[in-house]
PyMOL commands that place a pseudoatom at each C-alpha (Angstrom):
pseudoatom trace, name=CA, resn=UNK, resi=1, chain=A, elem=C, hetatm=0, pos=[17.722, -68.913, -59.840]
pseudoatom trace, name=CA, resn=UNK, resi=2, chain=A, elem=C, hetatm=0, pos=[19.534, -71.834, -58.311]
pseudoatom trace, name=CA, resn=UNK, resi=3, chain=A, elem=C, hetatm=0, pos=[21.154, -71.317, -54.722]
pseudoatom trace, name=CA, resn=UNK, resi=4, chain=A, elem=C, hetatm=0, pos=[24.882, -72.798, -54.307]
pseudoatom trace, name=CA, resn=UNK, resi=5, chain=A, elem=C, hetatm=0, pos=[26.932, -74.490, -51.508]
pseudoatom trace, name=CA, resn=UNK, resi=6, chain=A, elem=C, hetatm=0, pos=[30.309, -74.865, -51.720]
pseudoatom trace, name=CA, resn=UNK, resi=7, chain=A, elem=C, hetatm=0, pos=[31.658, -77.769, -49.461]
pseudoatom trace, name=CA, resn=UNK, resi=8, chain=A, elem=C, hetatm=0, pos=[35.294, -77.788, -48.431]
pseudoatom trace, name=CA, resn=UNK, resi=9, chain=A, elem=C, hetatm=0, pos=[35.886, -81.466, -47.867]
pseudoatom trace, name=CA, resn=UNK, resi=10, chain=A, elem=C, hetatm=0, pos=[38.399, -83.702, -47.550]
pseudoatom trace, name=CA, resn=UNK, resi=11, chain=A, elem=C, hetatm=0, pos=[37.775, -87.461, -48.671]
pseudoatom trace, name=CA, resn=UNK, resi=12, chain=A, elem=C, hetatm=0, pos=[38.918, -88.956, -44.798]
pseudoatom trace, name=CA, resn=UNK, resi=13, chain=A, elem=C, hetatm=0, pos=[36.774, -86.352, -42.826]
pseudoatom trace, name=CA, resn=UNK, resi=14, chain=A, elem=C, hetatm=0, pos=[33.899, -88.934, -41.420]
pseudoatom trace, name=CA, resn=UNK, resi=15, chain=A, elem=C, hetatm=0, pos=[31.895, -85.774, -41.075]
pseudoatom trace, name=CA, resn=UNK, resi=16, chain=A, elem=C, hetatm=0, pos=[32.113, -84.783, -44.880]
pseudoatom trace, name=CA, resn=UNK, resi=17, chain=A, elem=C, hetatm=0, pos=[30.011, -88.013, -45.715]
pseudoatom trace, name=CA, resn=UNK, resi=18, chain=A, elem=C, hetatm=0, pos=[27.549, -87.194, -42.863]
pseudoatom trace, name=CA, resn=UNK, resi=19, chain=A, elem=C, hetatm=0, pos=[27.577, -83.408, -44.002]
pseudoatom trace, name=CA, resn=UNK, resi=20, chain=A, elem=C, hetatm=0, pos=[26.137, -84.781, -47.369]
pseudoatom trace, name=CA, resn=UNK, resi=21, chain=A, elem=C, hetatm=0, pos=[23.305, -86.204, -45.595]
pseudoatom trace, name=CA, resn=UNK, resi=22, chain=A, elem=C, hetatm=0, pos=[22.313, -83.367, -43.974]
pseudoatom trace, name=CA, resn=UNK, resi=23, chain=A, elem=C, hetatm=0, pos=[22.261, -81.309, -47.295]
pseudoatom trace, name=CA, resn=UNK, resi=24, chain=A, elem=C, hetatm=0, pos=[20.820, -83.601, -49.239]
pseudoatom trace, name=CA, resn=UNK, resi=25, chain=A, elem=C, hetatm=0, pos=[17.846, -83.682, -46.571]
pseudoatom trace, name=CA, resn=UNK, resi=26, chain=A, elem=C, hetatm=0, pos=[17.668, -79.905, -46.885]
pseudoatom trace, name=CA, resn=UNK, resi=27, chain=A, elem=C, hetatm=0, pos=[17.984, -79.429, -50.559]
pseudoatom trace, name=CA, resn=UNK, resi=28, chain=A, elem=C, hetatm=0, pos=[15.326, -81.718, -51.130]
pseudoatom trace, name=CA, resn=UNK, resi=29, chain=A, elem=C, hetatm=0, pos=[12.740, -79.716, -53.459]
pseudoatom trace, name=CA, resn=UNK, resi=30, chain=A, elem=C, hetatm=0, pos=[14.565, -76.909, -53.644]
pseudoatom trace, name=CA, resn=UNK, resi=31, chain=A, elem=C, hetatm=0, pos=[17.007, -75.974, -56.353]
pseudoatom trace, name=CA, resn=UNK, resi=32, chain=A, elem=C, hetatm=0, pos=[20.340, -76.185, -55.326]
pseudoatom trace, name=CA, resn=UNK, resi=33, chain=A, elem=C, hetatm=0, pos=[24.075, -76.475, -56.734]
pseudoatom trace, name=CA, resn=UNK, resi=34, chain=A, elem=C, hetatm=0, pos=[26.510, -78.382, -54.595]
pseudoatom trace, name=CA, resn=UNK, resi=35, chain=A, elem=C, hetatm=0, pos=[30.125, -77.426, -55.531]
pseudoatom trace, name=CA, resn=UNK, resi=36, chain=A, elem=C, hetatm=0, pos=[32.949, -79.361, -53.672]
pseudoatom trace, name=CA, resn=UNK, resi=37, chain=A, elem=C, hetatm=0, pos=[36.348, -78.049, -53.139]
pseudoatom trace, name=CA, resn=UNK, resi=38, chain=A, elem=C, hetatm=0, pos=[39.597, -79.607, -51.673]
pseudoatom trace, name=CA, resn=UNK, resi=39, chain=A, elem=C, hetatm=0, pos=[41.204, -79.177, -48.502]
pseudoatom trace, name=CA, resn=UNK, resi=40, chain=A, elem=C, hetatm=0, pos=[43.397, -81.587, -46.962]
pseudoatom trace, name=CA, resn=UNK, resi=41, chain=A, elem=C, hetatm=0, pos=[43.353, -81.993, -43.686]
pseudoatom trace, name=CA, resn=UNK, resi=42, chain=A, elem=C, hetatm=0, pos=[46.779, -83.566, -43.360]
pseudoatom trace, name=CA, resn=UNK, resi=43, chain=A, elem=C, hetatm=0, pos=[49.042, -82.257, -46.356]
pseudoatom trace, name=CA, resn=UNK, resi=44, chain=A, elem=C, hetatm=0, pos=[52.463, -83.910, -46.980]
pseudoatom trace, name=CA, resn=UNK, resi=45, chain=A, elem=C, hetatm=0, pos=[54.778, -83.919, -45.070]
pseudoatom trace, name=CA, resn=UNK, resi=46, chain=A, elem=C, hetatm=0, pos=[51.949, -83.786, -42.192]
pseudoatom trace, name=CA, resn=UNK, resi=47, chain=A, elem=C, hetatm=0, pos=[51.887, -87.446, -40.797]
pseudoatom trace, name=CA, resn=UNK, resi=48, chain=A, elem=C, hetatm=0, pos=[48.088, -88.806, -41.837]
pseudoatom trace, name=CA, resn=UNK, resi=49, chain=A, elem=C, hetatm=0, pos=[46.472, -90.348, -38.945]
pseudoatom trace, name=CA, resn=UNK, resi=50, chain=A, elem=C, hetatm=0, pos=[46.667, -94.275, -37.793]
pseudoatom trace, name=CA, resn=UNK, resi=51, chain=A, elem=C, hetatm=0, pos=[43.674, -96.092, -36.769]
pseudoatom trace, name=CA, resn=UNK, resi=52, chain=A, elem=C, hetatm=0, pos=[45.909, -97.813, -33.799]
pseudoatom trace, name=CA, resn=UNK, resi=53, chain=A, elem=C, hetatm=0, pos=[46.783, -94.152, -31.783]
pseudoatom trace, name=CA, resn=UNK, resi=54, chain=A, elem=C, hetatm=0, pos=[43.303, -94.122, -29.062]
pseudoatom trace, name=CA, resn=UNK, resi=55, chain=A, elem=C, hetatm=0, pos=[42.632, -90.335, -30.862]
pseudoatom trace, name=CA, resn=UNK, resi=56, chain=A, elem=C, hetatm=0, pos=[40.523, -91.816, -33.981]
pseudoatom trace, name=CA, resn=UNK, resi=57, chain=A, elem=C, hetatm=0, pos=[38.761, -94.518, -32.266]
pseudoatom trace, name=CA, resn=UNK, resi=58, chain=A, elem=C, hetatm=0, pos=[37.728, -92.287, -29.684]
pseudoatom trace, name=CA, resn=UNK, resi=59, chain=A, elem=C, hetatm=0, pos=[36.307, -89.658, -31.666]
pseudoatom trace, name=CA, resn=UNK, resi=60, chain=A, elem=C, hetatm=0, pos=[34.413, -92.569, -34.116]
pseudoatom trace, name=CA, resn=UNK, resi=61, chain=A, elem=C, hetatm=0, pos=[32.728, -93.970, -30.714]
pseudoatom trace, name=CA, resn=UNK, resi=62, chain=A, elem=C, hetatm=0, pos=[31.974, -90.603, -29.454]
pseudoatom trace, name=CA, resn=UNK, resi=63, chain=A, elem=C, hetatm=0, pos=[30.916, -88.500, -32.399]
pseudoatom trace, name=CA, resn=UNK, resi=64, chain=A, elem=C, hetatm=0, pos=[31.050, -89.745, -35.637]
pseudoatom trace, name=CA, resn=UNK, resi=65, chain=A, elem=C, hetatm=0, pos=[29.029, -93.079, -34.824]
pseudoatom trace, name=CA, resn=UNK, resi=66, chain=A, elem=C, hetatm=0, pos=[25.758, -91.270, -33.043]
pseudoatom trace, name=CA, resn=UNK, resi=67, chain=A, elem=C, hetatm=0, pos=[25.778, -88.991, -35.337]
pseudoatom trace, name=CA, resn=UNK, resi=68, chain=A, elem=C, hetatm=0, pos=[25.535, -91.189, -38.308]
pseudoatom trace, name=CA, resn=UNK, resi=69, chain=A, elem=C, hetatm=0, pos=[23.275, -93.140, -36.688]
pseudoatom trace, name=CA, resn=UNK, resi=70, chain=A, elem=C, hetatm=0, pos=[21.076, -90.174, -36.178]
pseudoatom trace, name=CA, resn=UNK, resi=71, chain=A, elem=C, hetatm=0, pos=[21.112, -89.316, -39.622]
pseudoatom trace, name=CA, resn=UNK, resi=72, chain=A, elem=C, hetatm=0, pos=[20.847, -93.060, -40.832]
pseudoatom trace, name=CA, resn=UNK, resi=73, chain=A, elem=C, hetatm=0, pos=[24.233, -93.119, -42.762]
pseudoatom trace, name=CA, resn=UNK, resi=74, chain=A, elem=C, hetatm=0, pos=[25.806, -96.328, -42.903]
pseudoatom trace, name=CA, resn=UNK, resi=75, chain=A, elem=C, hetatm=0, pos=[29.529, -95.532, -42.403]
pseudoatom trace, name=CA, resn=UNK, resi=76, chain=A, elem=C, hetatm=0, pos=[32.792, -97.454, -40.791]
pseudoatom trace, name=CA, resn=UNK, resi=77, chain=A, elem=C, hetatm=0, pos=[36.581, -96.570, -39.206]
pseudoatom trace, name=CA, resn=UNK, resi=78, chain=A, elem=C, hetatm=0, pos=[38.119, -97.779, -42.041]
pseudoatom trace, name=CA, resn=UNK, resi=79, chain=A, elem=C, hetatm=0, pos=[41.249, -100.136, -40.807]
pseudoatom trace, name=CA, resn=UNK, resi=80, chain=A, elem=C, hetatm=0, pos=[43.478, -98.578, -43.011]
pseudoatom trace, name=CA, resn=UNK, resi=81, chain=A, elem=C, hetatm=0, pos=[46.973, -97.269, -41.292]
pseudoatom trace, name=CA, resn=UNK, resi=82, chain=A, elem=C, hetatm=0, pos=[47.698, -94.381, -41.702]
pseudoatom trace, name=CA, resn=UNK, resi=83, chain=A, elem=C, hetatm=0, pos=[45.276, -93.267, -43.285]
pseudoatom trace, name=CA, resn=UNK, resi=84, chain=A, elem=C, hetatm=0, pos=[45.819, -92.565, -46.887]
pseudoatom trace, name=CA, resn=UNK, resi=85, chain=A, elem=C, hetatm=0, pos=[47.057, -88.832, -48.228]
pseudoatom trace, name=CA, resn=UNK, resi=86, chain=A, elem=C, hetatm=0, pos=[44.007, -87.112, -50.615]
pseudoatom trace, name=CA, resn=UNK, resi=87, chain=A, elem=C, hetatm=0, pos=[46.307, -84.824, -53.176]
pseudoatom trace, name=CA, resn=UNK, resi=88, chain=A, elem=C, hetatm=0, pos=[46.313, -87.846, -55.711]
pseudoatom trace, name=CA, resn=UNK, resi=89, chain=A, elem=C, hetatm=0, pos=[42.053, -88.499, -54.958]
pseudoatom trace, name=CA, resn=UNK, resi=90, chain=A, elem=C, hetatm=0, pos=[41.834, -84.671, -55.119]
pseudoatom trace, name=CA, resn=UNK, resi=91, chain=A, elem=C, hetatm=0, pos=[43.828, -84.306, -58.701]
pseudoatom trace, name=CA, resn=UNK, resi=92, chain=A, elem=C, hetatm=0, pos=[40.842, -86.833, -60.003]
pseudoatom trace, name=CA, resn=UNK, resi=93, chain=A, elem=C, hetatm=0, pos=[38.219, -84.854, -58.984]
pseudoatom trace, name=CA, resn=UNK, resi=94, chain=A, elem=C, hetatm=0, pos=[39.864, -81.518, -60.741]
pseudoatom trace, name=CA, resn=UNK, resi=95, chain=A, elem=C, hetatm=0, pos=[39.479, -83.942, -63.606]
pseudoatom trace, name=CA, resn=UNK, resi=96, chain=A, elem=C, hetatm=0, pos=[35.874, -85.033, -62.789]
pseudoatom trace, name=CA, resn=UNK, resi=97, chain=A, elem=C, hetatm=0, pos=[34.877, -81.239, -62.249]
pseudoatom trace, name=CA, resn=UNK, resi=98, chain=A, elem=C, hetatm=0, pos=[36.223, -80.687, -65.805]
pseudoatom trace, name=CA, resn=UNK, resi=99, chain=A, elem=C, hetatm=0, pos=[33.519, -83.143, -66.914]
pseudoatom trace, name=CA, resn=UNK, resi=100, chain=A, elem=C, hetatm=0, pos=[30.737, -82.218, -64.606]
pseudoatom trace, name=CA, resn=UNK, resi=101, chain=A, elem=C, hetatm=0, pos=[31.374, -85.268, -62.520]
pseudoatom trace, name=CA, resn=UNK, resi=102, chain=A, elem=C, hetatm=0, pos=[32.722, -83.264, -59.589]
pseudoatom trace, name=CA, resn=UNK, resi=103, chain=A, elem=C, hetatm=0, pos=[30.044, -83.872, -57.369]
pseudoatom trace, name=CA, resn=UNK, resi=104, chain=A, elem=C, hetatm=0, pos=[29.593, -87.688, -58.788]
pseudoatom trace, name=CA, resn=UNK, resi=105, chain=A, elem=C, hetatm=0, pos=[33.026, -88.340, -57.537]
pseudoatom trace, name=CA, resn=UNK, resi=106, chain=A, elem=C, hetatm=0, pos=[33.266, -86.625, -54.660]
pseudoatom trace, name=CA, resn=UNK, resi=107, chain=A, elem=C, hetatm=0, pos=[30.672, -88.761, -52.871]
pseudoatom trace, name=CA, resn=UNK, resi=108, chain=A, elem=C, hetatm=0, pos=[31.842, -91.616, -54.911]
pseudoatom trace, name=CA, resn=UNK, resi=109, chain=A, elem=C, hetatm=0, pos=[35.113, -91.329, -53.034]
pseudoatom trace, name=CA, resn=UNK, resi=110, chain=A, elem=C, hetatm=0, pos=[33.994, -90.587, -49.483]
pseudoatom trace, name=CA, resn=UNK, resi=111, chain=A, elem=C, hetatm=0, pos=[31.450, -93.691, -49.622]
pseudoatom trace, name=CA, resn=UNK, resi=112, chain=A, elem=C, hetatm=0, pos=[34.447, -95.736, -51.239]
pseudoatom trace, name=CA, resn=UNK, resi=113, chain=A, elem=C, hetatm=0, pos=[36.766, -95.190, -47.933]
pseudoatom trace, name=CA, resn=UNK, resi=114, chain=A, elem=C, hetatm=0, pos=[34.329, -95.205, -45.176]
pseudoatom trace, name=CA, resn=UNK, resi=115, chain=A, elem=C, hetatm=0, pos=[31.853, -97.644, -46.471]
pseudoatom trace, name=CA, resn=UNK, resi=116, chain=A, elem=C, hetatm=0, pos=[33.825, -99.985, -48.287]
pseudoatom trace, name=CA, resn=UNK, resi=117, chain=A, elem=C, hetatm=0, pos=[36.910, -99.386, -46.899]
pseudoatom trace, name=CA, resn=UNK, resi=118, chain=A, elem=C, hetatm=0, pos=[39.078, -98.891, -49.906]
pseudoatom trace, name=CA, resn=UNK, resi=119, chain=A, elem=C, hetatm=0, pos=[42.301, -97.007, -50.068]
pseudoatom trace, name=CA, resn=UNK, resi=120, chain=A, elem=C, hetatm=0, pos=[41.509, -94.226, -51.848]
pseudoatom trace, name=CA, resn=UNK, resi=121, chain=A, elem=C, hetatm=0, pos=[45.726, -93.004, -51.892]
pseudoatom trace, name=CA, resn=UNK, resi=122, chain=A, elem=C, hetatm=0, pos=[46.048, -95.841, -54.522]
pseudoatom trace, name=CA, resn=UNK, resi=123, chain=A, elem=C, hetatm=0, pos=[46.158, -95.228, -58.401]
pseudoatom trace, name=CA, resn=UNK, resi=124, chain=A, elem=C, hetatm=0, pos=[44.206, -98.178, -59.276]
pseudoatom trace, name=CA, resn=UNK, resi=125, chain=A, elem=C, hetatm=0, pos=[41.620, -97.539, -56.635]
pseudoatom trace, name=CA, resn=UNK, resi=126, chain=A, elem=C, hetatm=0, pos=[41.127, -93.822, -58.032]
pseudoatom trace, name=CA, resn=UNK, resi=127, chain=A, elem=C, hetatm=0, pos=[40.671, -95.390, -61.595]
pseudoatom trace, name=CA, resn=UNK, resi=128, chain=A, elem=C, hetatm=0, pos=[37.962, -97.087, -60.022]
pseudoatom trace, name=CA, resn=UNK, resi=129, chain=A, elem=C, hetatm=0, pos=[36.146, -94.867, -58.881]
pseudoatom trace, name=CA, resn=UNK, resi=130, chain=A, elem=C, hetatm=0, pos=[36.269, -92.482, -61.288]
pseudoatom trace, name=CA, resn=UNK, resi=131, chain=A, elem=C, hetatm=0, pos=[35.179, -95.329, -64.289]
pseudoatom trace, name=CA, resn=UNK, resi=132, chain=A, elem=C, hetatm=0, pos=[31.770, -95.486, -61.518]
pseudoatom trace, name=CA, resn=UNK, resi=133, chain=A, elem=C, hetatm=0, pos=[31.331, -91.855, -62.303]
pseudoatom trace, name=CA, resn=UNK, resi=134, chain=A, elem=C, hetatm=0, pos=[32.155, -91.887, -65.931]
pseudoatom trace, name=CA, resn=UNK, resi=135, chain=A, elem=C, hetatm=0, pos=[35.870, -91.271, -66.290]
pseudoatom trace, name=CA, resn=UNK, resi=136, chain=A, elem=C, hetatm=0, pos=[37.413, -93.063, -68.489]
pseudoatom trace, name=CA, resn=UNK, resi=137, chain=A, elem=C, hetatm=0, pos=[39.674, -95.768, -66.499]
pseudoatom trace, name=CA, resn=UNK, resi=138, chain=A, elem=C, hetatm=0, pos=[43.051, -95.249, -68.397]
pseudoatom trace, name=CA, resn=UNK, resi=139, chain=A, elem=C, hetatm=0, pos=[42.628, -91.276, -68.710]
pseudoatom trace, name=CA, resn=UNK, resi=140, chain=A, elem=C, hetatm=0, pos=[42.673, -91.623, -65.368]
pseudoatom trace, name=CA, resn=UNK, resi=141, chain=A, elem=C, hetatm=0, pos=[45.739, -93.395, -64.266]
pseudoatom trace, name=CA, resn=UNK, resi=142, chain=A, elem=C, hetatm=0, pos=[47.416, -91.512, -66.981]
pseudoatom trace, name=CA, resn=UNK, resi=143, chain=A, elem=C, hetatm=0, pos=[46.666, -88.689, -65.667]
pseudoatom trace, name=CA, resn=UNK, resi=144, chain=A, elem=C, hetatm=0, pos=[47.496, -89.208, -62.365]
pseudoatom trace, name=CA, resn=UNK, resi=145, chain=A, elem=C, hetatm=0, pos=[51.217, -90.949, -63.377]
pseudoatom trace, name=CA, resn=UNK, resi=146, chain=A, elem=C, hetatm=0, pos=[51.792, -87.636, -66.023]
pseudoatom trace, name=CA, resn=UNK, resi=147, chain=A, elem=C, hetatm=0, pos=[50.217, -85.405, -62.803]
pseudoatom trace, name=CA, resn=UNK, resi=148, chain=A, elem=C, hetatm=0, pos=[48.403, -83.873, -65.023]
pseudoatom trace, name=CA, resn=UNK, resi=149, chain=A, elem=C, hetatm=0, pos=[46.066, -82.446, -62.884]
pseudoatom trace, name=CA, resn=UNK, resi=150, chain=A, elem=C, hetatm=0, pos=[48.993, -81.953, -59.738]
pseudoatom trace, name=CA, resn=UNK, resi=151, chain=A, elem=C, hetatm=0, pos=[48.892, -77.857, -60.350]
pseudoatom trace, name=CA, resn=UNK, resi=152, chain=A, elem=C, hetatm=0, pos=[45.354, -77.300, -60.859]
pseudoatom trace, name=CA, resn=UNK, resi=153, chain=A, elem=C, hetatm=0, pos=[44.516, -79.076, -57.324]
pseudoatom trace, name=CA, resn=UNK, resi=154, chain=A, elem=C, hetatm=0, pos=[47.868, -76.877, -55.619]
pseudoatom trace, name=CA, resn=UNK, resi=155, chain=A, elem=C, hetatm=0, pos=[45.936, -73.750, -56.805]
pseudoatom trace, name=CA, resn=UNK, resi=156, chain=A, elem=C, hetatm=0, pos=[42.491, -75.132, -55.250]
pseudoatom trace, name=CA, resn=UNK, resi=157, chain=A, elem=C, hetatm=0, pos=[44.278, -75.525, -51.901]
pseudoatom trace, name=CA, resn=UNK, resi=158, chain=A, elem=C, hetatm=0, pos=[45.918, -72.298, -52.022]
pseudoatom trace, name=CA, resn=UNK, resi=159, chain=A, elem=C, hetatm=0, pos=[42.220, -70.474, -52.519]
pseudoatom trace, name=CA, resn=UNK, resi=160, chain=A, elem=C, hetatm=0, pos=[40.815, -73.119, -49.504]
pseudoatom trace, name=CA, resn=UNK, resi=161, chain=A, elem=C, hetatm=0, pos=[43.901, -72.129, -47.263]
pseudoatom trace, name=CA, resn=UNK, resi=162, chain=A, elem=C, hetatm=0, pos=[44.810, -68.330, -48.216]
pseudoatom trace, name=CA, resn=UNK, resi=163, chain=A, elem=C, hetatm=0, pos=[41.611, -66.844, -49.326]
pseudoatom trace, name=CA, resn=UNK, resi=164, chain=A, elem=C, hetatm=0, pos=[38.753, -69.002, -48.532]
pseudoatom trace, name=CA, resn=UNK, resi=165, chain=A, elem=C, hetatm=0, pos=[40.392, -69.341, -44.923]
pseudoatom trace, name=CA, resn=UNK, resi=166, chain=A, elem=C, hetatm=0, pos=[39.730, -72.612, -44.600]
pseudoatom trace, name=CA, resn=UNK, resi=167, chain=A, elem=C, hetatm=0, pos=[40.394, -73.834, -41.439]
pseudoatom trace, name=CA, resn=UNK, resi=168, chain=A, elem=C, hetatm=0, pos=[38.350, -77.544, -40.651]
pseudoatom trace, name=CA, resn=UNK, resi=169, chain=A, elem=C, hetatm=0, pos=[35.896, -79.407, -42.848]
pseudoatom trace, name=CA, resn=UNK, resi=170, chain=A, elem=C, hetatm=0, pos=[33.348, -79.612, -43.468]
pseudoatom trace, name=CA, resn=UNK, resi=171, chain=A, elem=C, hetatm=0, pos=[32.546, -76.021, -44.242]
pseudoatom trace, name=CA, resn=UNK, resi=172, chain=A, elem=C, hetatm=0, pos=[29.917, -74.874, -46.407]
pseudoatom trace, name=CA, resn=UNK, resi=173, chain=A, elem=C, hetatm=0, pos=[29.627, -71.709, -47.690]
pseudoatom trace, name=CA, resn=UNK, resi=174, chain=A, elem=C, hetatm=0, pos=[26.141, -70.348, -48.803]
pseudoatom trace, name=CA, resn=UNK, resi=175, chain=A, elem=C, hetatm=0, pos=[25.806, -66.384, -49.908]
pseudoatom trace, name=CA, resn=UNK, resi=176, chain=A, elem=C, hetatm=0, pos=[29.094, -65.988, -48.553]
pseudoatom trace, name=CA, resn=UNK, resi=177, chain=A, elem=C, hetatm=0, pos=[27.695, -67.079, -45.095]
pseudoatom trace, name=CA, resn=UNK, resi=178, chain=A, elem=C, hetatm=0, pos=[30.229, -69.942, -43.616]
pseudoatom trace, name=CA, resn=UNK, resi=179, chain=A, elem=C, hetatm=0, pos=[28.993, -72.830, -41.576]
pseudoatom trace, name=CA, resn=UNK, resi=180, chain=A, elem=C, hetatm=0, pos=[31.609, -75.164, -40.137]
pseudoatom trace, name=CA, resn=UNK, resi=181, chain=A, elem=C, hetatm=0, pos=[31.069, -78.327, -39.331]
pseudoatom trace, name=CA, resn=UNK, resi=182, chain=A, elem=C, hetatm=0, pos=[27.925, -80.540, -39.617]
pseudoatom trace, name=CA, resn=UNK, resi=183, chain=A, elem=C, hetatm=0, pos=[25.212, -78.727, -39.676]
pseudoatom trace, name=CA, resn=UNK, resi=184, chain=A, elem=C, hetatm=0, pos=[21.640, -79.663, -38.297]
pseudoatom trace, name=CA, resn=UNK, resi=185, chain=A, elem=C, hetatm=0, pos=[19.295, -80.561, -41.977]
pseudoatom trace, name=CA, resn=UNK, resi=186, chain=A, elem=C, hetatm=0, pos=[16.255, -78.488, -40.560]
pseudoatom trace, name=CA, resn=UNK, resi=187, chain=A, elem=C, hetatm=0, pos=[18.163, -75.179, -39.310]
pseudoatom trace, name=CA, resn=UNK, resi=188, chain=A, elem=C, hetatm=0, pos=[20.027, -75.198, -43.030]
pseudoatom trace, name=CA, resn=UNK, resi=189, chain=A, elem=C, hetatm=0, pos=[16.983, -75.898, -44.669]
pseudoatom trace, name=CA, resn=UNK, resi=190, chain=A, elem=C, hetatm=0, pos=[15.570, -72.927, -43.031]
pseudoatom trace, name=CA, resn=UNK, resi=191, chain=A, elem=C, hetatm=0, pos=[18.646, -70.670, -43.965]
pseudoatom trace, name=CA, resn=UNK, resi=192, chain=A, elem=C, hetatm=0, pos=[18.039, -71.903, -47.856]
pseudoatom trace, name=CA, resn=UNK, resi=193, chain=A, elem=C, hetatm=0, pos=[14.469, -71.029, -47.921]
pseudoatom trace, name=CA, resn=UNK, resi=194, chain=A, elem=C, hetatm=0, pos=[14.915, -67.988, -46.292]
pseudoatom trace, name=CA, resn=UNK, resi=195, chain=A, elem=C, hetatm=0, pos=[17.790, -66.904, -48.797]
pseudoatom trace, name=CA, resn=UNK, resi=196, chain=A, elem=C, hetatm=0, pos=[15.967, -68.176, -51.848]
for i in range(1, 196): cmd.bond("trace and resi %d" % i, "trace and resi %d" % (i + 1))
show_as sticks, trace
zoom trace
């Protein structure tokens, strides 16, 4: 029987990218279902963050850069200000997890902001990168203008904030066992194994 992870995530969290690293590099050979789930780290009206203030450039230089160097991710401050809001990124996934594309999309989106420094807050961005999954483009920007999918990602925060507890991401949960942050791919390969 297959083990799962959930992964709370939000698509600007640096350390969500460099999270799914690590658990790739301890899932390998072992079966494993990675489930994402949504939780923004800034919702509206919660300013998002500008790459101008000294907090994100410090925290880049001091801990997301050596540790994606460690793990061999290629990954960049993206020099969009403020950074963009997720609800609209997260209402395409609800749609991509409909299809079996959730997990597709979800790294889709992550390595379209910090590696190629899109603005995953716009429409025709989103359209994009679901139509690299296998959305279709148009069912896509319809849904987001008809919000089609607005609801359905308000009840996945809910769970992430009032019954998951969600409180930073990442955070994996395995077995009901909850590890925040990133964690180290050996020690989490160990805790797979010995839960299999």
């Amino acid at each position: 029987m297959s083990q799962q992870i959930i992964v709370y995530t939000d698509y600007v969290c640096p350390f969500c990218l460099l999270a799914e690293e690590v658990i790739a590099q301890a899932t390998e050979g072992l079966e494993v279902e990675i489930r994402w789930r949504p939780f923004e780290l800034r919702p509206a009206p919660v300013p998002t963050l500008k790459v101008e203030d000294p907090y994100l450039p410090q925290v880049w230089r001091e801990s997301v850069y050596p540790m994606a160097e460690k793990l061999g991710v290629p990954i960049k401050l993206p020099n969009i200000s403020p950074q963009p809001r997720t609800d609209k990124a997260f209402e395409v996934f609800a749609m991509a997890e409909e299809q079996g594309l959730g997990h597709a999309y979800s790294m889709a989106a992550l390595k379209a902001f910090f590696q190629q420094e899109r603005n995953i807050g716009d429409p025709e961005v989103l359209a994009d990168i679901g139509e690299s999954v296998g959305l279709e483009r148009q069912a896509v920007l319809d849904a987001l203008a008809s919000g089609q999918y607005r609801e359905q990602h308000r009840t996945a925060l809910r769970h992430a904030v009032e019954e998951a507890r969600i409180q930073s991401v990442p955070t994996l949960v395995i077995d009901g066992e909850v590890i925040q942050g990133v964690p180290d791919p050996a020690a989490l390969k160990r805790f797979l194994i010995e839960r299999a």
